[in-house]
N, C-alpha and C positions, 0 to 999 in steps of 0.2 A: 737147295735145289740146283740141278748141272741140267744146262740146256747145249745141245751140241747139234751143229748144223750136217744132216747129213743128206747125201744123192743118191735117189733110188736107182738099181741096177741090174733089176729082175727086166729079162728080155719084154717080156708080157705085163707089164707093169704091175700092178698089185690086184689079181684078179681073187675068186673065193678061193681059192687052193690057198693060195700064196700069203692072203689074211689071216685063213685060219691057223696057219701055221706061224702067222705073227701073235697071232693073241698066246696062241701056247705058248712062246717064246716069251713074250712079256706076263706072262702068269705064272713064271715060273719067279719072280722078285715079290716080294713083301714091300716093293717100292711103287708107288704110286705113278705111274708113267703115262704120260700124255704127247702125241705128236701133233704138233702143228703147223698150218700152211694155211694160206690166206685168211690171215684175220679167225681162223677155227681152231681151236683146243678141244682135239678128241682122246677119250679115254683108251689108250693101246691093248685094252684089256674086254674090250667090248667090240664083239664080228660084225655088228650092227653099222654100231659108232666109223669102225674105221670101213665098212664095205661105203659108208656114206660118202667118202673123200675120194671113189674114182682115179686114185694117182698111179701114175702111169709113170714109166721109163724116163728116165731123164731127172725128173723133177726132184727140188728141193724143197726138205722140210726138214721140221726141229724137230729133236729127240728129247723130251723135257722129263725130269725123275724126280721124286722124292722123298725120301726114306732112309729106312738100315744100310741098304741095297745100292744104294743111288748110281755108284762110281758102277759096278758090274752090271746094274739093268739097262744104265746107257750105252755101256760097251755092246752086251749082248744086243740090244734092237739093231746097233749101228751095224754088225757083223750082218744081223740079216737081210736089212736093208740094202746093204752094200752087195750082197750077193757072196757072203765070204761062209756063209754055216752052211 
């Protein structure tokens, strides 16, 4: 398992647009991925799950993976996260 600390950097913080285009981003790994922030482990692969954590601009959370995939599916969320895809 690779857990890596990363800073969200979408202006609008992570609204539905912004999610959905996370889950597609994290469904694209056979790795098992989870972000989490205060005390919650939500599955990056569920619109549900993460529309449920509200996180906004600025804010830090972990990028947690694991699998075949692991080193590339935490690159990839980090890139989106970070504002870089």
């Amino acid at each position: 398992m690779i857990k890596k600390p990363v800073t969200i950097k979408h202006q609008n913080g992570l609204d539905v647009r912004p999610i959905a285009l996370l889950v597609q981003e994290a469904s694209q790994y056979s790795s098992r991925i989870y972000i989490e922030v205060n005390n919650r482990k939500i599955n990056a692969k569920s619109i549900m799950g993460m529309m449920s954590l509200n996180l906004g601009e600025g804010e830090e959370v972990t990028v947690a993976a694991e699998g075949e995939d692991e080193l590339d599916a935490v690159d990839g969320v980090e890139k989106f996260l970070s504002n870089q895809k």
